[in-house]
C-alpha positions as CSV (number, residue, x, y, z in Angstrom):
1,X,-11.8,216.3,-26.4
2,X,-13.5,219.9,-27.7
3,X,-11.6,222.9,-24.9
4,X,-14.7,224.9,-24.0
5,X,-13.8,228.7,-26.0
6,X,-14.5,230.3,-22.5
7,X,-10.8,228.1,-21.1
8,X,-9.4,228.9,-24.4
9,X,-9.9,232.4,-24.3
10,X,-8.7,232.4,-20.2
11,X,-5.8,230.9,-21.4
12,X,-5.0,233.1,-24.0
13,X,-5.7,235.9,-21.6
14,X,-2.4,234.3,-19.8
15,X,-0.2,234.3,-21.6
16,X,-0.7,237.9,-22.7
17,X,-0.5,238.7,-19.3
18,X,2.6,236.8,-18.7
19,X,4.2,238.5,-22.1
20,X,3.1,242.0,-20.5
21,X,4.9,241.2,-17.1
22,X,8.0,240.5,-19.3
23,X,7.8,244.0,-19.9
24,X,7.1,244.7,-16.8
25,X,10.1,243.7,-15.8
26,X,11.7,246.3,-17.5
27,X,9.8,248.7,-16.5
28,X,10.7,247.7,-12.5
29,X,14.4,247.6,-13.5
30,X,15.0,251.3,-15.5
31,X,12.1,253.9,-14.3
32,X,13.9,254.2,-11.1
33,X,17.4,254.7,-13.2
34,X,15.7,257.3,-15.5
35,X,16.4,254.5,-18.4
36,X,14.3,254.0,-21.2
37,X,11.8,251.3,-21.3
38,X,12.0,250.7,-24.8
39,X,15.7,250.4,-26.1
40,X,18.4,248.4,-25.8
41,X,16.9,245.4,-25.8
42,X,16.8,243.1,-22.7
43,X,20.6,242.4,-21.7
44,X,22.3,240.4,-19.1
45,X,23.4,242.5,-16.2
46,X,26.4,240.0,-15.8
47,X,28.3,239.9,-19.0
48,X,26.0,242.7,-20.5
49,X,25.0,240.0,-23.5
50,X,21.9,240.2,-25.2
51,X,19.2,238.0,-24.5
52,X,17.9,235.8,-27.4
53,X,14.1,235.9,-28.3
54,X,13.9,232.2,-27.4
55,X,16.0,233.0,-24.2
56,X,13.2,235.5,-23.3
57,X,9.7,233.6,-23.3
58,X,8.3,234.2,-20.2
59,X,8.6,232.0,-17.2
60,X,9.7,228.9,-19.8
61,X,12.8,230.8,-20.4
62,X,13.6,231.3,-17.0
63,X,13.0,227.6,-15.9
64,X,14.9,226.1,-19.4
65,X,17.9,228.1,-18.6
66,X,17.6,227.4,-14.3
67,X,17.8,230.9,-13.7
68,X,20.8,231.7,-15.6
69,X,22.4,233.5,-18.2
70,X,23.1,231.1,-21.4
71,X,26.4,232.9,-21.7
72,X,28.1,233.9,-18.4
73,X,25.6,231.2,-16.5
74,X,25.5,234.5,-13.8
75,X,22.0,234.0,-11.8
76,X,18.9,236.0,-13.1
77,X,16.3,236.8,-10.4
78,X,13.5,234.8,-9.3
79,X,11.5,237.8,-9.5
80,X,11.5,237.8,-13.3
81,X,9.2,234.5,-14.1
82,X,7.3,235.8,-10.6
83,X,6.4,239.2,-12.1
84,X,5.2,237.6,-15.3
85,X,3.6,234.8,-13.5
86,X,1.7,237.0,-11.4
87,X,0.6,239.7,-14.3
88,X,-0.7,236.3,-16.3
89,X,-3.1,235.3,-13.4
90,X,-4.0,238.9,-12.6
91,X,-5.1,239.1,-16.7
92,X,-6.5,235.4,-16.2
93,X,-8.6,236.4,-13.0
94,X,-9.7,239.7,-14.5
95,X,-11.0,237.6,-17.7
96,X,-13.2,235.8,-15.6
97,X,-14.5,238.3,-13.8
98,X,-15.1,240.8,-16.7
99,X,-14.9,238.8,-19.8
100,X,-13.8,240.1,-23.4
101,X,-14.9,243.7,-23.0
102,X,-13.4,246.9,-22.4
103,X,-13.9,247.3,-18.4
104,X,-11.3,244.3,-19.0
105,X,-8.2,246.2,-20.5
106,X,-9.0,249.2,-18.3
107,X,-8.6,247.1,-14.9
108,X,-5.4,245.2,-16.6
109,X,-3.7,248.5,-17.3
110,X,-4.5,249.3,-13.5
111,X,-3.3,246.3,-12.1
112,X,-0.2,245.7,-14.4
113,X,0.7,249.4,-13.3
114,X,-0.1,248.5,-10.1
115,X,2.4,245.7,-10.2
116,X,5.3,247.8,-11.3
117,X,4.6,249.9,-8.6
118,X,5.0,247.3,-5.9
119,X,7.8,246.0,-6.9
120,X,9.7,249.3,-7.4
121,X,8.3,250.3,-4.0
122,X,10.2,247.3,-2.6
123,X,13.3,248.0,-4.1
124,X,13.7,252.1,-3.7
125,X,10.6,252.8,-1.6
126,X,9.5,255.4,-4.2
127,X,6.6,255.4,-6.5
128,X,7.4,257.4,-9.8
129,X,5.3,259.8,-10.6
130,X,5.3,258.7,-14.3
131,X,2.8,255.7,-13.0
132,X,0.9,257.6,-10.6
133,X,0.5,261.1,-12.2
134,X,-0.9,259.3,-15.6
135,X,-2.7,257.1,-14.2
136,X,-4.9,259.6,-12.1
137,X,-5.9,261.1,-15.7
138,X,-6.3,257.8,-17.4
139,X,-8.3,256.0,-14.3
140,X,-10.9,259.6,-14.5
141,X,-11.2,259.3,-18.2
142,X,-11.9,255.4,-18.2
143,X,-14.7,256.1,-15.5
144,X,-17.3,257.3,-18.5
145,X,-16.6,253.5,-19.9
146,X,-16.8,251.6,-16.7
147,X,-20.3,250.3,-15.0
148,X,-19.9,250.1,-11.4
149,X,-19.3,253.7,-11.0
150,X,-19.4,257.4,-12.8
151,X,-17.1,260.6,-13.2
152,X,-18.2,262.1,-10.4
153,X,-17.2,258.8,-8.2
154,X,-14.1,258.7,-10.0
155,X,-13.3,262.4,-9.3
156,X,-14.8,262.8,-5.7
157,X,-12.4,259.2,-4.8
158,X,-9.1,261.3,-6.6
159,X,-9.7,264.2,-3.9
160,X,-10.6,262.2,-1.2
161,X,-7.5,259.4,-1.8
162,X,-5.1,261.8,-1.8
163,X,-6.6,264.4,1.1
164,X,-7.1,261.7,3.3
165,X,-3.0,260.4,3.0
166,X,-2.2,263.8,2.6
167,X,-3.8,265.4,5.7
168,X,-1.9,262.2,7.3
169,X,1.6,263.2,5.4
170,X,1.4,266.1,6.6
171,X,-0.3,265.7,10.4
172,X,2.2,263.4,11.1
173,X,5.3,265.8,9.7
174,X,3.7,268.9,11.7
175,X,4.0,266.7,15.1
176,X,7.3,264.5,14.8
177,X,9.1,267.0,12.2
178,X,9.4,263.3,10.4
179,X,7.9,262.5,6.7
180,X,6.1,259.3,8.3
181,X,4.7,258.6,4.9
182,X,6.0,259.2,1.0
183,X,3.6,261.9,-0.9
184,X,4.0,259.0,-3.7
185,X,1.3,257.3,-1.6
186,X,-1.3,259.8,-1.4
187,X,-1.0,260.0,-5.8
188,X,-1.1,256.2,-5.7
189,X,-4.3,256.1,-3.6
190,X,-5.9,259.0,-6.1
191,X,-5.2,257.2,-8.8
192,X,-6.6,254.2,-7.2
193,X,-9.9,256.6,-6.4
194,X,-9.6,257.5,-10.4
195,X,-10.2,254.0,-11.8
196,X,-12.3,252.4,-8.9
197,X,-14.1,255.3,-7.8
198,X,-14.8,256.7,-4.0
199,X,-16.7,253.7,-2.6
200,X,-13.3,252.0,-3.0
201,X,-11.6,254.1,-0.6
202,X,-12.7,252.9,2.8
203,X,-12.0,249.3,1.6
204,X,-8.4,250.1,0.7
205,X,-7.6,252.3,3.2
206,X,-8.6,249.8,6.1
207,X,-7.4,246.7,4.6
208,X,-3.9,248.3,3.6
209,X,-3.5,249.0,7.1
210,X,-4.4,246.2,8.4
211,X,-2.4,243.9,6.7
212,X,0.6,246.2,6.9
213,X,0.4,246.3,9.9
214,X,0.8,243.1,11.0
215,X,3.5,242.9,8.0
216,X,5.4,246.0,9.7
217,X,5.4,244.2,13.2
218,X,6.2,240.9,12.2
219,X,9.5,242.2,9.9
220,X,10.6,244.5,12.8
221,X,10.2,241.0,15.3
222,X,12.5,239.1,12.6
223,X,14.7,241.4,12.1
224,X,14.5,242.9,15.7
225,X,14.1,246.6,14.5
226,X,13.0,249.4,16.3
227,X,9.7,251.0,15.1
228,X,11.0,253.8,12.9
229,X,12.2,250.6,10.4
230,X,10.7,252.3,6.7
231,X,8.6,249.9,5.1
232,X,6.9,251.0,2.3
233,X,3.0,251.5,2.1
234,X,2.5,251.1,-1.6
235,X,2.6,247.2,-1.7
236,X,-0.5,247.1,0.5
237,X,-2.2,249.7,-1.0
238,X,-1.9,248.1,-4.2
239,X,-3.2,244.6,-2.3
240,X,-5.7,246.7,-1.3
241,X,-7.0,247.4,-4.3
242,X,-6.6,244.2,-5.9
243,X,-8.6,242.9,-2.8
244,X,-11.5,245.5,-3.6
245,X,-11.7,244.2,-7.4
246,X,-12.3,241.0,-6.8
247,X,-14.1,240.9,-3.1
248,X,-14.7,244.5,-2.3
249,X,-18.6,244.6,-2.9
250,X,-18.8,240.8,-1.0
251,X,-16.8,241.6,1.9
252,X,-18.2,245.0,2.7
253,X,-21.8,244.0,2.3
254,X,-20.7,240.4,5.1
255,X,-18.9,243.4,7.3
256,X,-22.2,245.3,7.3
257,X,-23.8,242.3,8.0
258,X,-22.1,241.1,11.0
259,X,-23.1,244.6,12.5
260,X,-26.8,243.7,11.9
């Protein structure tokens, strides 16, 4: 049986995603530590032994060895074959959507960036600036490469993302005397403005909040917190995003819809 070149090529687009989220990985564990990304090589936490090339092959590594270190057997997280995992269907998706063209590295680089930043944003409730701060340059310059919109929508969506969670920052700190949300947030949602351009904005904005939101209420009912519990925004600003990529133009144009 003859595999059809377009599953071939989705495939391939897979596991080059799951090999990126390796790195990833990496990248989640040492920006926040101020480590470098690049050297040493990958090491167990446990026993601080390195990790064999055939011990690190993304998500069949993980499942060979049941989640543990081949020398000290100490656990490795379930996050590690879940990061790759998700950054191989994110490259998969992105594939079908844009096929073997440029528009498809540019919105890989966002959304494997866009991974690291979740994750850390779990962990520390920070979003480095090395991310952010790069990728509002990087998103503006790949706007004169990118079809569905131009510079100006690239630059017009970094001002507006970051006025409009800035003028909340800093709204919300002028009447509580509290920092209600991280600055880290307004630079993520530029940079989001950078690489999908101002239309994208709206769409983020509203269905961040919504679904944190509900997040935020339902993890204070668990855990029977009081509403000043800090979650952090950046995961569902990142959903949001990835939401707007792959439904944005369909769900906005059914919302409009429904009005009519």
């Amino acid at each position: 049986m003859t595999v059809p070149p377009t599953a071939m090529l989705a495939l391939f687009a897979f596991l080059f995603g799951a090999v990126v989220g390796s790195f990833l990985n990496v990248c989640i564990y040492r920006l926040p530590l101020e480590q470098s990304v690049v050297s040493p090589g990958s090491r167990c936490m446990g026993c601080g032994a390195a990790i064999r090339w055939y011990d690190n092959i993304p998500i069949l590594s993980w499942i060979a060895l049941r989640g543990r270190c081949r020398s000290c057997k100490a656990p490795f997280s379930f996050r590690y074959p879940l990061v790759e995992l998700l950054t191989g269907l994110l490259a998969m998706l992105l594939f079908f959507k844009y096929g073997p063209s440029l528009p498809l590295l540019i919105m890989f680089l966002f959304c494997a960036a866009l991974v690291v930043i979740t994750f850390i944003d779990f962990d520390h409730q920070i979003i480095p600036d090395e991310i952010s701060l790069p990728g509002i340059i990087l998103g503006f310059l790949s706007s004169f490469f990118l079809p569905d919109h131009g510079w100006l929508s690239s630059l017009l969506g970094i001002v507006v993302g970051w006025g409009s969670l800035a003028l909340i920052f800093y709204g919300y700190l002028w009447l509580t005397g509290r920092e209600g949300m991280g600055g880290g947030d307004a630079k993520l949602l530029a940079m989001m403005g950078a690489f999908l351009g101002l239309q994208a904005i709206p769409f983020i904005i509203f269905a961040s909040s919504l679904v944190g939101t509900v997040a935020g209420l339902s993890i204070m009912a668990v855990q029977r917190k009081d509403r000043h519990l800090a979650i952090p925004f950046g995961p569902y600003l990142a959903l949001g995003a990835v939401l707007y990529i792959f439904f944005g133009p369909q769900l906005i144009q059914w919302y409009l819809q429904l009005g009519t």
